[in-house]
C-alpha positions in Angstrom: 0.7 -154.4 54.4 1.2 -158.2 54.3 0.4 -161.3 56.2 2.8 -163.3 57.9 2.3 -166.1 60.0 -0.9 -168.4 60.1 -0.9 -168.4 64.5 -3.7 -171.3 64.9 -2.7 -173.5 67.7 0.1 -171.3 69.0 -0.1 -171.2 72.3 0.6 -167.9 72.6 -1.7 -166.4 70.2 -4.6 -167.6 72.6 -2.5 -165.6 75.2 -2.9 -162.8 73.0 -6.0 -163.3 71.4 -7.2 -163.5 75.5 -5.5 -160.3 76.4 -6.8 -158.1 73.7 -10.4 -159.2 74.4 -10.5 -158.8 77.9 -8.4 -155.1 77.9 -10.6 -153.8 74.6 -13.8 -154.2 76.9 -12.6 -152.8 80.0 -12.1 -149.8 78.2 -14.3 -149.7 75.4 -12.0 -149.3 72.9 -9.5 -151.2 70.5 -6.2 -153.0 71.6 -3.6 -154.4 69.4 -0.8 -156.6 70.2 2.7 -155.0 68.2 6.2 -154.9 68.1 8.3 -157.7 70.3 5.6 -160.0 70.3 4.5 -160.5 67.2 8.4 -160.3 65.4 9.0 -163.2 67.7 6.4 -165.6 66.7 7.6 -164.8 63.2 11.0 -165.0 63.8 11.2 -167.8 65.8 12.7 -166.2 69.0 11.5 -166.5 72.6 9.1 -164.1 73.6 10.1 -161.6 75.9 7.4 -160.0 77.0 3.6 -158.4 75.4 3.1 -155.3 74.5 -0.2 -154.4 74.0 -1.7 -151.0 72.8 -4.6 -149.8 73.9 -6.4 -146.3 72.4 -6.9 -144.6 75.8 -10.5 -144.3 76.5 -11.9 -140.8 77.5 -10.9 -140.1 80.9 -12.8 -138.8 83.6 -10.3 -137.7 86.6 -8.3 -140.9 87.3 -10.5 -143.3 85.8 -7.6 -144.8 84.4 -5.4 -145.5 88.1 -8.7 -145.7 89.9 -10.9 -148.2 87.8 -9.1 -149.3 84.4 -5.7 -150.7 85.1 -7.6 -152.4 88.6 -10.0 -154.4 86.3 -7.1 -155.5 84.4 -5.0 -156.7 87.0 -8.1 -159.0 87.6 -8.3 -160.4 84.7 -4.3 -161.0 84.5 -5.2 -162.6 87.5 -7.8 -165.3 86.7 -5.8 -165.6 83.5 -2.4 -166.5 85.1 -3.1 -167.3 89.1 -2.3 -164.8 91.5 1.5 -164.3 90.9 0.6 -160.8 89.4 2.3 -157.4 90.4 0.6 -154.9 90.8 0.9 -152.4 87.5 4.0 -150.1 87.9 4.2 -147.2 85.3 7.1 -146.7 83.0 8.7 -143.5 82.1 7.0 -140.4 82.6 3.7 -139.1 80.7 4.5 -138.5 77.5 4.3 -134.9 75.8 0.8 -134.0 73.5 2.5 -135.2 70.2 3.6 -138.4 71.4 1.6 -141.6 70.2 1.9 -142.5 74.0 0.1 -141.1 76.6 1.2 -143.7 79.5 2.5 -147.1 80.3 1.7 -149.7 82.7 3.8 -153.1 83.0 2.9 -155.8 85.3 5.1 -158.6 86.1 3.9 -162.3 86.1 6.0 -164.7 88.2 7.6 -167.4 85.6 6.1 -165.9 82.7 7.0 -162.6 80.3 5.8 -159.2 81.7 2.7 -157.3 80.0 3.0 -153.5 79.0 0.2 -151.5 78.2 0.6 -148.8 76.0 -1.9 -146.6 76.7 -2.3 -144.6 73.1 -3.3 -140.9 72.1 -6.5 -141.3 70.5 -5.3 -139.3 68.0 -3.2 -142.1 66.6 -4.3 -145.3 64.9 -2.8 -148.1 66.4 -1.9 -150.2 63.0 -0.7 -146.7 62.3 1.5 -146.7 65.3 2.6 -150.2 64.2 3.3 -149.9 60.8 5.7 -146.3 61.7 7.6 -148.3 64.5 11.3 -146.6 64.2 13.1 -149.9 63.6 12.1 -152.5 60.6 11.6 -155.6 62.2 9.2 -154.0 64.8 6.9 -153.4 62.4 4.3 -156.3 63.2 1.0 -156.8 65.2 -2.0 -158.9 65.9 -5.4 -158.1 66.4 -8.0 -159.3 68.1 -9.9 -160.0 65.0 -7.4 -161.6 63.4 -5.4 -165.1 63.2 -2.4 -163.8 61.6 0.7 -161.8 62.4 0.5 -158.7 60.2 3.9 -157.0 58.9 4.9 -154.2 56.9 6.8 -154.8 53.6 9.4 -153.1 54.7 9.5 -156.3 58.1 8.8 -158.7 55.1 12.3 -157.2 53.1 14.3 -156.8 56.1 13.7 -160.8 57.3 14.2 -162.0 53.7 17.8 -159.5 53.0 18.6 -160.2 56.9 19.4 -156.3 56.8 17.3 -154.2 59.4 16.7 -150.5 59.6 16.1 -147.7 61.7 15.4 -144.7 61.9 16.1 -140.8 64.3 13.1 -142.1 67.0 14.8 -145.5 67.7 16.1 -145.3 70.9 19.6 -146.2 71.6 18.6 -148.6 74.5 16.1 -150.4 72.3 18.2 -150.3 69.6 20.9 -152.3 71.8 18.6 -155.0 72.9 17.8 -155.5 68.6 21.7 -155.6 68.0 22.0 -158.5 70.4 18.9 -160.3 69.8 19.3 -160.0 65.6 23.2 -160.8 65.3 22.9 -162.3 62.4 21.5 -159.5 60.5 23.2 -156.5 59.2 21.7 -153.3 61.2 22.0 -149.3 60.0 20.2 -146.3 59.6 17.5 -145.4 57.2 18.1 -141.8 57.2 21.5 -140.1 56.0 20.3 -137.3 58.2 21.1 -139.1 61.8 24.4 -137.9 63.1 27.1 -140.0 63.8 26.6 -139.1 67.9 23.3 -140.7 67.8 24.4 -143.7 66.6 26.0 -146.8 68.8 29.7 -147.3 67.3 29.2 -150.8 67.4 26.8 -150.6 64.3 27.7 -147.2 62.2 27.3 -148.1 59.2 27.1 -146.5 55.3 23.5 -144.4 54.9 22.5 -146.3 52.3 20.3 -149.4 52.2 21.5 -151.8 50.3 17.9 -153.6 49.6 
């Protein structure tokens, strides 16, 4: 693991730095900002929204519906006035293996939306971060920290302008990389995909060329 970016006086590391404080003691447990976010500082680009993971508390009934996600509409709510949705779940819940047990987005008028990746506490969420299925994902920020964090394998892909993914990249996600990255070369990691499961616009030979 490396260190990217120094984030003082970014304005939206304080957005972060906020967000991960306020949602880590709601629930009593840690929160990490990874993925979109933190590329994008790095990278230059336009934030698009915040993802934040959360390691889901234990859970009583609906404690999370009922009292968690509440509280945190709050506090989205003295942090950006009250042009806040109310928190709208994506998908459905997630099977036992996943890392992901559910998540909430909420929508902030003139602003990027917030998800929040509730986590199996099984999973560590640098973990999480560092196995993200596509190369330049694979960066966070933490609460604790004033850097952007990134894998070597981020750090290799920004420097050769080549990134990777792997079977677990969705082909939706995987869409929204091709167009934000088109500068950069983008193909498997694994000689195992099969062609089907890969978009024609970016097949590509199996190996990396790093």
């Amino acid at each position: 693991m490396t260190c990217g970016t120094d984030l003082v006086g970014i304005r939206d590391f304080g957005i972060i730095k906020e967000l991960l404080q306020n949602v880590s003691q709601i629930t009593n447990t840690d929160a990490i900002c990874a993925g979109g976010a933190a590329r994008d500082i790095i990278t230059e680009h336009n934030i698009s929204d915040y993802d934040i993971y959360v390691k889901t508390p234990n859970l009583i009934g609906n404690t999370l519906e009922d009292f968690i996600l509440p509280a945190i509409h709050q506090k989205l709510i003295e942090m950006f006035g009250k042009d806040v949705s109310d928190p709208s779940q994506i998908g459905e819940p997630w099977y036992e293996d996943s890392y992901i047990y559910r998540i909430y987005e909420f929508n902030i008028l003139h602003m990027q939306n917030i998800q929040f990746i509730f986590t199996n506490p099984k999973w560590n969420l640098v973990n999480i971060a560092e196995q993200f299925p596509f190369s330049l994902s694979q960066a966070w920020i933490t609460k604790e920290s004033l850097t952007v964090h990134t894998t070597p394998l981020f750090d290799k892909s920004l420097e050769k302008r080549i990134a990777v993914y792997n079977h677990r990249c969705r082909s939706a996600y995987l869409s929204k990389m091709i167009i934000k990255f088109r500068g950069f070369a983008i193909m498997p990691i694994n000689h195992a995909f099969s062609q089907a499961q890969i978009p024609s616009a970016i097949r590509a030979p199996m190996e990396i060329p790093f």
